[in-house]
Each structure stands twice: as C-alpha cells, then as structure tokens.
N, C-alpha and C positions, 0 to 999 in steps of 0.2 A: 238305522242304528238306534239300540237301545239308550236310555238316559241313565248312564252307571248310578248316579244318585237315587234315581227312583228305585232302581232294581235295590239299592242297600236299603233305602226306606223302604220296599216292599218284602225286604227279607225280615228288617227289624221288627215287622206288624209280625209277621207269623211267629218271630220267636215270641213274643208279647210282648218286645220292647220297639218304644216308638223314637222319633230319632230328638223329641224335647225330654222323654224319658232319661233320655244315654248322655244329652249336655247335663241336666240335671246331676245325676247319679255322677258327673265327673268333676259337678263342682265343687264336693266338699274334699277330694282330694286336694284342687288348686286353692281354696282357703288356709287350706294347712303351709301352705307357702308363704303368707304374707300378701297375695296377689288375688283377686278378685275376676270371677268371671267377665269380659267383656260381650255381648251379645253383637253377632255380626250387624244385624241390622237394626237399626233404630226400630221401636215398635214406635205401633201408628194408637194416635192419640183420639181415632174416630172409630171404624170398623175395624174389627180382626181380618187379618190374614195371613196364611199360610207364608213362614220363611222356607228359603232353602237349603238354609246352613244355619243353625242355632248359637253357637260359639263359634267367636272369630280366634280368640284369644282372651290372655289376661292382662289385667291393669292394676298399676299401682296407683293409687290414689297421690300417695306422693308424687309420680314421677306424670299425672294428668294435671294436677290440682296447681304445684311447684314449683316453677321457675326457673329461682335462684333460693336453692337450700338454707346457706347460708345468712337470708336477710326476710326468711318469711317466719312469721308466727299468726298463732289463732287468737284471735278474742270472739268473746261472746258481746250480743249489743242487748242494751237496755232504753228501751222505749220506742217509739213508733213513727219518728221522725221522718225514715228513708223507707215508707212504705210503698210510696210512689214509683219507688226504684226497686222494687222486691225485696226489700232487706227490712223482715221483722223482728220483734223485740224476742228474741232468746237465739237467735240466728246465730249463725259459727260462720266467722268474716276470715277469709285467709287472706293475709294480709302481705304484701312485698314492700320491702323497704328502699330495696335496688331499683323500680318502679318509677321512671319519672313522672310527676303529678301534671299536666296538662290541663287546660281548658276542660271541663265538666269531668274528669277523674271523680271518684266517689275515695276522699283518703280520711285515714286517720288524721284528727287535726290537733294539735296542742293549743288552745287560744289561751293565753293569762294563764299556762299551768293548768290545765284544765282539759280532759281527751274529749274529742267528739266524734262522731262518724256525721260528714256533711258531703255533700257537691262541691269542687272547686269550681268558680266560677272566676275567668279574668275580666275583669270590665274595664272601661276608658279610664275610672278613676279608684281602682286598684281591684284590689281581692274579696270576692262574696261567699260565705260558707255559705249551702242555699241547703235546707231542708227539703226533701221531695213530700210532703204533706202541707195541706193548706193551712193547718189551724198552726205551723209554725212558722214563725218570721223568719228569714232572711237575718244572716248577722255580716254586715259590711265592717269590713275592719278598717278599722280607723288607726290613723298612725300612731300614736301611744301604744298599741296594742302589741304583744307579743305572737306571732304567728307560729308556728312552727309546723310544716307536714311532717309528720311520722312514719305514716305510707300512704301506698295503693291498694284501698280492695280491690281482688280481682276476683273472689269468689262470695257468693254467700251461700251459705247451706244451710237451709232448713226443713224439717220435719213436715210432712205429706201431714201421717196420720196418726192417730192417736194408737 
C-alpha cells in the first residue's frame, strides 16, 4: 500500500509546489487571525531533517505564554543580574501574579519600595533575593526590611538576532 502523504508530496513537486511551500503560503492567511503558525514538529537544533507534516496548527501566544489573564502583565528588565538564569537586560518577563512564589521561583520583588527581578530563595534563617551572576551579591533580607513579591516570571523572551 501506498503512503497517501508521499503520493500528495509527490503530486505537490510536479505542480512545483512543495509541501513547506503550501505551510508557508498558508501562513500569512492564519496571521491575519491574531494566531501564529504552530509547526508540528520541533526542529532539531543539529542536522536538518525532513518533517512529515509542516503545520500542526495555530497558536496564541496569549493562550501558550498565559495562565491566568487576569493577573499577568509584561515588564521589560534592566541589567544583567539573572543572566545565569537566561534572563537579559532588555528581555520581556511575563509575569503572573496568581503564581505562587516557592523556593527558587525567579519573581518580581518589591524590597524598600524598590522593584527587582531576583531568585527567591528560602533558607533556615529567612528570605534571600539571590542574583544568578557572580559579580552580584546576594541580598538577605533582614527584618526591618520590607519584602514584598509582586510575581512569578514564567517567561522571558528575548531577541536571537539583530
């Protein structure tokens, strides 16, 4: 028995359309939606190879990225603190507020009025905002201090290429 997919990829070559031609060609109709082509299969980050199926579907960035609607917003970061942890300086942090903050959570923090993006860390003898770079300290909060979590990042997104 023939492989119905091959025989439709081998029809698409003789019309001159290939079958990443015809995903292609059908995504700038699904932009016009609000929704974003999804590619079925992960591409591979070593050798190429041939997929089977080019588009699985579309996605919302909102509805992959999201949560809970209601309690996420974006900030951008400034400086180079949470490089450790892939989050660099101009990066877009989606942030959840409904997010409970745990043990090494990466959240927004308010310390003295003051926003930060740091590590939560629990220890024996309280709370450590931890920077994931070495050239910054550690700030152990000390009881006079004001703490405050503000959120959860759960994403960072930044720029490949120029």
């Amino acid at each position: 028995m023939r492989n119905p997919k091959k025989l439709e990829r081998a029809a698409a070559v003789q019309r001159g359309l290939t079958p990443v031609a015809n995903s292609i060609a059908s995504f700038d109709a699904t932009l016009s939606h609000g929704k974003h082509p999804l590619l079925a299969r992960p591409v591979p980050a070593g050798f190429p190879s041939p997929a089977d199926d080019y588009v699985e579907g579309c996605i919302s960035l909102d509805d992959y990225l999201v949560q809970h609607k209601e309690a996420t917003f974006f900030l951008k970061v400034a400086g180079d603190s949470m490089r450790g942890l892939g989050i660099f300086d101009g990066d877009l942090l989606v942030v959840d507020r409904a997010q409970q903050a745990a043990h090494e959570s990466v959240v927004i923090a308010v310390l003295d009025h003051e926003f930060t993006v740091k590590q939560l860390l629990h220890t024996p003898n309280g709370y450590v905002l931890h920077a994931a770079n070495p050239t910054y300290a550690d700030i152990v909060i000390q009881p006079e201090q004001e703490l405050t979590i503000w959120g959860v990042v759960r994403w960072a997104i930044h720029r490949v290429s120029v």
